[in-house]
N, C-alpha and C positions, 0 to 999 in steps of 0.2 A: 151864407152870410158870415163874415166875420167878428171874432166879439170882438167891439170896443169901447170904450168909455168917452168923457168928452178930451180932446187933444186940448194936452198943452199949448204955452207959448214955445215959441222958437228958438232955436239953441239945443246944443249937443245935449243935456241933461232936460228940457222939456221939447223935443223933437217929436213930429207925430207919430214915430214907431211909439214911442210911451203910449199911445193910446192902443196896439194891439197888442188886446191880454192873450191871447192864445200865443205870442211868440215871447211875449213876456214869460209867461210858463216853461216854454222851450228854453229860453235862455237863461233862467235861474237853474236850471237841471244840470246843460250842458254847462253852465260855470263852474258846479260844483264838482260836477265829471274831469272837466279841464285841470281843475286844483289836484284830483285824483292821480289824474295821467303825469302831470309834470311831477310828482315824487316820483313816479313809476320810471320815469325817464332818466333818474337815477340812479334811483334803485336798483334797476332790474342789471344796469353794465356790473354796477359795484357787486350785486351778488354773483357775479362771474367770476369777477376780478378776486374779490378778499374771499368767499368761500369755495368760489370752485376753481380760484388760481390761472384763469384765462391768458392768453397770450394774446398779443395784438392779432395775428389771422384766426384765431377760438373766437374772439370776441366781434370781427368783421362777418364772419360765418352768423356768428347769431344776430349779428342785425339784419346781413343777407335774408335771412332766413324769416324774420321778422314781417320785410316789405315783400316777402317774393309773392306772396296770395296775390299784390295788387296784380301778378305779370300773369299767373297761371288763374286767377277766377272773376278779375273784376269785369271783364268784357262779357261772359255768359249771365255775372250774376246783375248788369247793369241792362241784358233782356231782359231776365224774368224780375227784375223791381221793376222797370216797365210795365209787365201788367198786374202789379199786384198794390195795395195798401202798402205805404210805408210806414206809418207809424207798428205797425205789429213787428214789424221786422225790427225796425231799430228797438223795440223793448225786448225781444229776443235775441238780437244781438248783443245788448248790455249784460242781460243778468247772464248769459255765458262768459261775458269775461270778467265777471266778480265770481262766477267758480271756478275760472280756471286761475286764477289771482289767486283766491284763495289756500287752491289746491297745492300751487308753488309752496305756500306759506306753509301749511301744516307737513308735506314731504320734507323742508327743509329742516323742520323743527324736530323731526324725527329724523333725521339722519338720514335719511334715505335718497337726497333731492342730486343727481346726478348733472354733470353738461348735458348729454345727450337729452335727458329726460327735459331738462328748463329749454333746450333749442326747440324738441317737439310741443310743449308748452308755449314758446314765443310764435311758433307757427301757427295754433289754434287761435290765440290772442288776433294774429294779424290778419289770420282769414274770416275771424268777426266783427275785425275793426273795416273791415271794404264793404262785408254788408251793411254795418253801419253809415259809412261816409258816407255810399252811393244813395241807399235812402236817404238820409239828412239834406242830404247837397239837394234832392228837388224835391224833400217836403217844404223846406225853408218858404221857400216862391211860392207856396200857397195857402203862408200865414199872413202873408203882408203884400202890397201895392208895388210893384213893378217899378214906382217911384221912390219909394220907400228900401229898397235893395241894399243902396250903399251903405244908409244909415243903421239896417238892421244889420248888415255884416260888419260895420265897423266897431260895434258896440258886441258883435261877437267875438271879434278879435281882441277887444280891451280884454274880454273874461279871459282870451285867451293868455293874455300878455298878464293882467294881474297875477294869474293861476302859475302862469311861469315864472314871475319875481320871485313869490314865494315858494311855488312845490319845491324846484329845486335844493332850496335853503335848508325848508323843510326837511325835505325828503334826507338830507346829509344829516342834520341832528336828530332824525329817525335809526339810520343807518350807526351813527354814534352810540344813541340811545338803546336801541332795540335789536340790533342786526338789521343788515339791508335786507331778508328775505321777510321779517317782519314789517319792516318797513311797507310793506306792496299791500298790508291790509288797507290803509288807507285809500289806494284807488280801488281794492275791493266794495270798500263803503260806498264810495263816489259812486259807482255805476246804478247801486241800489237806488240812489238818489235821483239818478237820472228817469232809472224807470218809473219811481214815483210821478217824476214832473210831467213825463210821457203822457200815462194814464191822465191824470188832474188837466190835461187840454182836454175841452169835453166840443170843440169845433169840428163838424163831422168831416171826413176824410170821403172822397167818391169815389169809390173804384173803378177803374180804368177798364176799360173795353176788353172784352175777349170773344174777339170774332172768331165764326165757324173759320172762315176760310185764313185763320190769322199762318205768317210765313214763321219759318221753322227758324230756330236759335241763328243758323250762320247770316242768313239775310237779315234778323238784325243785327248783329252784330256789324256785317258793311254798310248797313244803314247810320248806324254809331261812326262808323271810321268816314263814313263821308260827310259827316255834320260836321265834327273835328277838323277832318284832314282837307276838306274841299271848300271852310272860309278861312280868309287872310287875318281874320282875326285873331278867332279858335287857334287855326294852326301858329302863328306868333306865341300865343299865350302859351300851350303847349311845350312847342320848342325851347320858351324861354323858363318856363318850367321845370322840362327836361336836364339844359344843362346846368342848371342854378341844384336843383338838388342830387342831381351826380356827383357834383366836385364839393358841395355841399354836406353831405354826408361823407364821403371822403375825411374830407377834416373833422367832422365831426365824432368820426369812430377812432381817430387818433388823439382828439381833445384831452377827452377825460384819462385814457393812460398814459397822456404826456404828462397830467396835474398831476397823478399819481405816482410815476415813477421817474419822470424826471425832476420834473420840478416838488415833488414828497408835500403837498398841500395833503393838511385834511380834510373831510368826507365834508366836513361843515364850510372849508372856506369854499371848496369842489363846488358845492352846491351854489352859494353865492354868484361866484364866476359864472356858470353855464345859466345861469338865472338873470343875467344882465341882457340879454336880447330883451324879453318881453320886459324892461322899462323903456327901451327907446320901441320896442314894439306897439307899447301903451300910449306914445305918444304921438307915433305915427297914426294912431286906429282913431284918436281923437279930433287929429287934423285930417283926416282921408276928405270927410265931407269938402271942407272947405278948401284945401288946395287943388281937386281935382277940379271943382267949378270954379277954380280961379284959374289954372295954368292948364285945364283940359285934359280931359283925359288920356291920350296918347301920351301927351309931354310929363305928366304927374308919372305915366308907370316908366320912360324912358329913362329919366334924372333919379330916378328911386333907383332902376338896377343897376347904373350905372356907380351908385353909392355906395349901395349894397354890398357889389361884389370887390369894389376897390381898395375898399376899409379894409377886407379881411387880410390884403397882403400884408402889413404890420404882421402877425401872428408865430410864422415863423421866427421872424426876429426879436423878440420877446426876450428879454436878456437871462438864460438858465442860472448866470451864479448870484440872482438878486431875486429871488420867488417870488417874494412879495411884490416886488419893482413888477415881474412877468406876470403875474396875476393882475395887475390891474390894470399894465397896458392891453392884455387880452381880453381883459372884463369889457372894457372903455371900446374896445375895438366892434366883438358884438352887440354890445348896446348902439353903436352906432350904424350898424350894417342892421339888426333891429326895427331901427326907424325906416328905412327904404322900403325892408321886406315887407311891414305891415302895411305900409302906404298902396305897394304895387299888386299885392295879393289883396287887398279890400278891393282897389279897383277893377283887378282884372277877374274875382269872383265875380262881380258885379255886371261887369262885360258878358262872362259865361252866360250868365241866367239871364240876362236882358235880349240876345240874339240867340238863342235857344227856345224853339216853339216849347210851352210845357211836355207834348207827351213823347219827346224827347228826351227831356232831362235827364232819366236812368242812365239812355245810353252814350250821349254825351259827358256825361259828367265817366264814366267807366270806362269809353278809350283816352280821357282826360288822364284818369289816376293810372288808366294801363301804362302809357306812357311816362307822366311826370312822376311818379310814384312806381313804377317798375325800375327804373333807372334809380332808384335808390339803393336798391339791393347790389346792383354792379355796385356804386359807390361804396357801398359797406364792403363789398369782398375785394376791390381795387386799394381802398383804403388801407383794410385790414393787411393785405399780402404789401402794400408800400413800406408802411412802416416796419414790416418783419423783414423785408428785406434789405431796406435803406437808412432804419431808423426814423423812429418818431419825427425830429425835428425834418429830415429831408423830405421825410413823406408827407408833414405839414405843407411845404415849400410847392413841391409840384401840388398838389392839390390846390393849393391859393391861385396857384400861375393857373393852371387850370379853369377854374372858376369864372375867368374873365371872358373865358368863351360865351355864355350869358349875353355880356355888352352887345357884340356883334350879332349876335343870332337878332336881337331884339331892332338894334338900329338896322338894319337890311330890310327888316318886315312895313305895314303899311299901318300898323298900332299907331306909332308916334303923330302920327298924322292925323289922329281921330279927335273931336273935340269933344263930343258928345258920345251918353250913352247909345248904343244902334240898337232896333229893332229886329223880332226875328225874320223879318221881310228880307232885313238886307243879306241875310243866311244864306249857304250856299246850295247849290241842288238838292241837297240831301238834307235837308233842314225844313224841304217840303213836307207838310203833312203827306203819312204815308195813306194808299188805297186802303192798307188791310186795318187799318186804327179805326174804321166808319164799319157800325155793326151791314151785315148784308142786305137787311130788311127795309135799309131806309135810312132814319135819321140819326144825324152826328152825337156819336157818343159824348159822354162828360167824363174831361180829362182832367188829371190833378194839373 
């Protein structure tokens, strides 16, 4: 049973998620974690760039290097969270990446903190951060009501978006303040926090079935790729996943060295700037509810990507001999691409978990991030090698043009078309409950 108190009235601020304290828990954790990460998303480029002197393809290589866990572990490690307890996982996922935060921070301060050494540091970060996700992504759905989804991701997403207005900002008069490699104790903190909040949910967790005769790693894992790949849903969502943060990262890993060395902003205004998606992100996560039950579901994630990805082309055009002029048109432009992405990622999280059986969720959610989240890594090392070879502003350019691939992936699919959330009935073959998830002896196990 789950804990709750008496619900509120109606409305985004007394909504009936306020009455589940177990995700209330979770969500005061991961806000404070969120505020952590976004200085971190700072931080960690600028401590390339100002202490260890990075190039655009040095600093593509280490974001590569960042998302590649999702390509090389999230589909093995999205079986075995399948049969195990998520919440242990994600509280040992956190407090490894407050030591390895850490660890950056005192090497640095000692002299000793090398590229090499911070790329094999961003690597560990990233292959803790997928056992995290993957847990998180289907412990979520079994703190709250299946009805209750939109509302609790979208109020996830606000953390996320506040946490972004400011870490950024933050994270730059950190960076001013303290060095950017100081700067990264602050998500060190944050994780600590999160594992507090972990522990303090006291709603008991089931653990998931472990049959004699259960199938070995690669069968599920094709069990994962046919949940995904074999509904018109999933796969849209996917897809459009896919190309949105390819070319998406792209630009993004040419951003902040363009603020830097072309356009010569400091670390303080840097931060500002990259800190403007999550205001129109905040505002999107506030309207999800209510435009998607106004304009439906399909049409709400259609008109969002299509927002999303359109804005961004302004960017390259950003006028170099007026900074300030180019800063704010490119501030104005993420904040407004922002708004879509929050809108379309509320919804289409919400899609995922609603047509996804539970004892599914690990592996679905894990050829989800193999895919949308593998292809970020090309984007970081595509990005990286554009710019060095074309120059920042033109590798801004094809990357924007890029981007719009997104539009069409999305309109061709059969998303747009959907009014309502779907059930996991209407799931595709492989979305059946599987024979080996029912212990041998008889009765149907309890699935998270």
């Amino acid at each position: 049973m789950q804990e709750t108190s008496e619900p509120g009235a109606r409305g985004w601020l007394r909504a009936p998620v306020w009455a589940q304290r177990s995700f209330l828990k979770l969500w005061a954790g991961q806000s404070v974690s969120l505020a952590g990460s976004a200085v971190t998303t700072l931080a960690l480029p600028l401590t390339a760039i100002y202490t260890l002197h990075a190039s655009a393809a040095q600093l593509g290589l280490m974001r590569t290097v960042q998302w590649l866990p999702y390509i090389l572990f999230s589909l093995h490690l999205g079986a075995w969270t399948d049969r195990r307890r998520r919440k242990p996982l994600m509280i040992g996922a956190n407090l490894g990446q407050a030591i390895v935060l850490a660890g950056i921070v005192a090497l640095a301060l000692t002299h000793v903190l090398t590229l090499p050494i911070l790329i094999a540091a961003v690597f560990l970060t990233g292959g803790l951060t997928v056992a995290f996700d993957l847990s998180y992504n289907a412990y979520l759905p079994s703190l709250v009501d299946t009805d209750l989804l939109i509302q609790a991701n979208s109020r996830l997403q606000a953390s996320a978006s506040v946490a972004v207005i400011g870490g950024p900002g933050l994270g730059g008069l950190l960076v001013q303040w303290l060095t950017a490699p100081v700067a990264l104790l602050a998500d060190a903190a944050s994780f600590v926090v999160s594992v507090v909040s972990l522990i303090w949910i006291r709603q008991p967790e089931s653990a998931p079935a472990k049959p004699a005769d259960a199938p070995g790693v690669t069968s599920q894992i094709r069990t994962g790729l046919a949940v995904v790949l074999g509904d018109p849903l999933l796969r849209a969502l996917v897809g459009t996943s896919a190309f949105f943060n390819l070319f998406a990262q792209w630009i993004s890993v040419l951003l902040i060295l363009f603020a830097v060395r072309v356009l010569h902003l400091p670390a303080g205004e840097i931060g500002l700037m990259v800190g403007t998606p999550a205001i129109g992100a905040l505002i999107g996560s506030l309207l999800a509810d209510r435009v998607s039950k106004k304009l439906g579901i399909g049409p709400t994630v259609m008109s969002c990507v299509v927002f999303e990805c359109a804005v961004l082309l302004v960017i390259p055009f950003a006028p170099v001999s007026h900074p300030g002029l180019a800063a704010v048109i490119i501030a104005v432009a993420l904040a407004a691409s922002g708004v879509g992405s929050a809108l379309s990622s509320i919804v289409g999280i919400s899609v995922r978990q609603s047509v996804t059986p539970p004892h599914l969720y690990g592996r679905m959610t894990a050829t989800y991030r193999f895919v949308s989240f593998g292809v970020i890594a090309l984007g970081s090392l595509f990005g990286g090698l554009a710019g060095q070879l074309l120059g920042l502003r033109s590798g801004l350019l094809y990357g924007a043009i890029g981007l719009q691939s997104t539009i069409i992936w999305m309109a061709l699919s059969k998303l747009p078309r959907v009014r309502e959330l779907p059930s996991p009935a209407s799931a595709g073959p492989g979305a059946r409950p599987e024979p080996e998830a029912e212990p041998a002896s008889g009765p149907a196990a309890v699935r998270d």
